[in-house]
N, C-alpha and C positions, 0 to 999 in steps of 0.2 A: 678033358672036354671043356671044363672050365676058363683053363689058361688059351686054349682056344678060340670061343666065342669073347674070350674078352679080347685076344690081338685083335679079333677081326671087328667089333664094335671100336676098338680104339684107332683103327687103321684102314677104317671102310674104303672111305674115300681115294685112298692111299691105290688100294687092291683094285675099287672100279677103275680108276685111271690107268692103271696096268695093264689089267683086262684090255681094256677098251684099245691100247694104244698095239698091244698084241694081235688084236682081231683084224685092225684095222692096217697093219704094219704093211703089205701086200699091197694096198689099195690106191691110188689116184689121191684119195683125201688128205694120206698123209708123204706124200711126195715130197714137197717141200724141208719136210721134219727129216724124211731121210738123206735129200742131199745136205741138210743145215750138219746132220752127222757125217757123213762125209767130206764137210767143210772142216769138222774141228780133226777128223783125220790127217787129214792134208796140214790142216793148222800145226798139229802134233809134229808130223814131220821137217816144217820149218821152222818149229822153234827149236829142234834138237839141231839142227844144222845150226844154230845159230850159235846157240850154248856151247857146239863143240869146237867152235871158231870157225865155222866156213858162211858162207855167203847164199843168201836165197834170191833167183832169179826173177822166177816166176813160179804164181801160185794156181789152181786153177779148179771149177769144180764144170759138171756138165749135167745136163736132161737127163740121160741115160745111167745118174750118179757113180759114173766118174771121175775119178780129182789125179790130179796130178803137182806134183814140185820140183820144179828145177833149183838144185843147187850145187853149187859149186866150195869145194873143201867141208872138212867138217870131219866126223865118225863115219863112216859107212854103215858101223852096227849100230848105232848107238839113233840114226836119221833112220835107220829101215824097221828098225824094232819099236819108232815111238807111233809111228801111225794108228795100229790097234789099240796100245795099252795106255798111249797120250790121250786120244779122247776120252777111254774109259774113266779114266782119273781127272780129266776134266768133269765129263757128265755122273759122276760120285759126287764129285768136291759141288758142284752146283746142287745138285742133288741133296747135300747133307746142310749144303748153306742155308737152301730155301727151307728143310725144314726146321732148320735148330736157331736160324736166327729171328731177325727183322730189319734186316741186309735187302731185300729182295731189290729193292727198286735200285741201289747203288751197285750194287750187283750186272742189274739185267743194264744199268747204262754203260757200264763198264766192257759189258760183253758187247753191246751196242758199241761203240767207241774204238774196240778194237778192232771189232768187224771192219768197222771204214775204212780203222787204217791202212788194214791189210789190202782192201780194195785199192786204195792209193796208190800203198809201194809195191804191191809184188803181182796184181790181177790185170791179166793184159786183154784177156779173151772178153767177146759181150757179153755171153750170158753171164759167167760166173761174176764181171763189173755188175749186172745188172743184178745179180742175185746177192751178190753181198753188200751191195751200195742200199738197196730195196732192207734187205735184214737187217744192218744197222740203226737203218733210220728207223724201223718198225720199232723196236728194240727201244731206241732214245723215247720216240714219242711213248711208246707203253710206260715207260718209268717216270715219265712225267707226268702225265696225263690220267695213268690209270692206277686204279686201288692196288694198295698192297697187298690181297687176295687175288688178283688179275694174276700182278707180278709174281706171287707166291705160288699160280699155278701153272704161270709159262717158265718157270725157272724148273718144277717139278719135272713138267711134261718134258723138257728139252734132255734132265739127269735122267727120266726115266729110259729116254731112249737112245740114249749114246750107251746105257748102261746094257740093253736088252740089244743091241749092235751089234755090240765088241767080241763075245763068244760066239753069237749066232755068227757075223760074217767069219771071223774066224775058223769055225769048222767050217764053213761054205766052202770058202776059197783056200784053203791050206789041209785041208783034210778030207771032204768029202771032192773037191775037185783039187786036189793035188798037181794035176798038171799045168794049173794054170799061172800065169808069171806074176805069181801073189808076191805080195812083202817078203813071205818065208822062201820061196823058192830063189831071190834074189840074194836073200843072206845066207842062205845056203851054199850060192855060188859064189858070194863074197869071201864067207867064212870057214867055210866047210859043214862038215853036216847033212842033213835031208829038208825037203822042206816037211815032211809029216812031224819029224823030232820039233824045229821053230814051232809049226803052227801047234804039235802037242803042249809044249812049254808053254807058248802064250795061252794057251786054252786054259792051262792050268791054272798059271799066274792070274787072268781074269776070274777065274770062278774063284779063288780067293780073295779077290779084292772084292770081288761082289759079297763074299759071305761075310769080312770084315765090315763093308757098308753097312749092311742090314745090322749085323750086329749089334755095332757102335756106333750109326749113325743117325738109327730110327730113335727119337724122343719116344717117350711113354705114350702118349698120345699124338697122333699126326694129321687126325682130321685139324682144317685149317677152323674153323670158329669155336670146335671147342680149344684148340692151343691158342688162342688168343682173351678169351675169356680168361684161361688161366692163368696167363703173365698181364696180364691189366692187372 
């Protein structure tokens, strides 16, 4: 009961923001938040095409969150399997950066910076120009402009919810609606297999990366002004 009440005074902040980002997940408020995740999905899938030597065409996100990639050469499995488990590991890795560092703001311009670029070479369509031309520059100006508590908690908010995504759509689309022409029913056709077997595997493969995150990635303390108090 002890080790308890002390996670949750050392990690208040941490818990309400999770809450709060779960309650609201559904809702109009955070609309944005969820195609910004469906952006780094799609992101996920162009960067594995690129690493496995093929070519990205076009990149694309929509209102009704969703995204799409045209590419050309590359892995089949290796571009169809990064969408889920690439953002996941993106929204970790941001996730563990903002808490354990003091990265935040070089960080969020960096994410900022690439957003654009992406915008640049591979987004053809308006909305998705406008939405990631708009999230970059957001992004730039936050990291300049605003405190490293700002930044430290749009860096959270973003790992918290690429993180609470990745298995949730996951069983959405590959398990609870199996027929639909998800990631896994694609490399199922690619590669063989079903799509319940992909979307089980990656169900699985995320719920340990998630349980490795928390593990080893939560600092003792994660409210932000006491861990700053204590590294002064």
């Amino acid at each position: 009961m002890r080790s308890l009440s002390t996670f949750v005074s050392n990690h208040w902040q941490l818990l309400a923001l999770t809450l709060l980002i779960t309650l609201l997940w559904k809702t109009d408020v955070l609309l944005p938040l969820r195609i910004l995740t469906v952006f780094l999905h799609e992101l996920s899938h162009a960067v594995a095409a690129i690493l496995t030597g093929g070519e990205v065409l076009s990149l694309s996100v929509s209102p009704n969150e969703g995204g799409l990639v045209t590419a050309r050469g590359g892995s089949p499995f290796w571009i169809t399997s990064a969408g889920y488990l690439g953002s996941l590991l993106i929204g970790a890795a941001l996730f563990v950066l903002a808490l354990r560092t003091h990265w935040d703001r070089a960080i969020l311009a960096v994410f900022g910076g690439i957003t654009l670029l992406v915008a640049a070479f591979y987004v053809r369509d308006l909305f998705a120009l406008g939405f990631t031309l708009a999230t970059g520059v957001a992004m730039l100006l936050a990291s300049r402009y605003l405190s490293l508590d700002i930044n430290d908690m749009i860096l959270r908010t973003i790992g918290i919810s690429s993180i609470i995504y990745a298995p949730l759509d996951i069983f959405d689309d590959t398990i609870r609606r199996a027929h639909l022409r998800s990631d896994a029913r694609i490399l199922a056709e690619q590669v063989g297999g079903s799509t319940l077997f992909w979307g089980g595997l990656w169900l699985v493969i995320s719920l340990g990366v998630i349980a490795l995150t928390l593990r080893y990635g939560l600092p003792q303390n994660s409210n932000i002004t006491l861990r700053q108090k204590t590294t002064r």
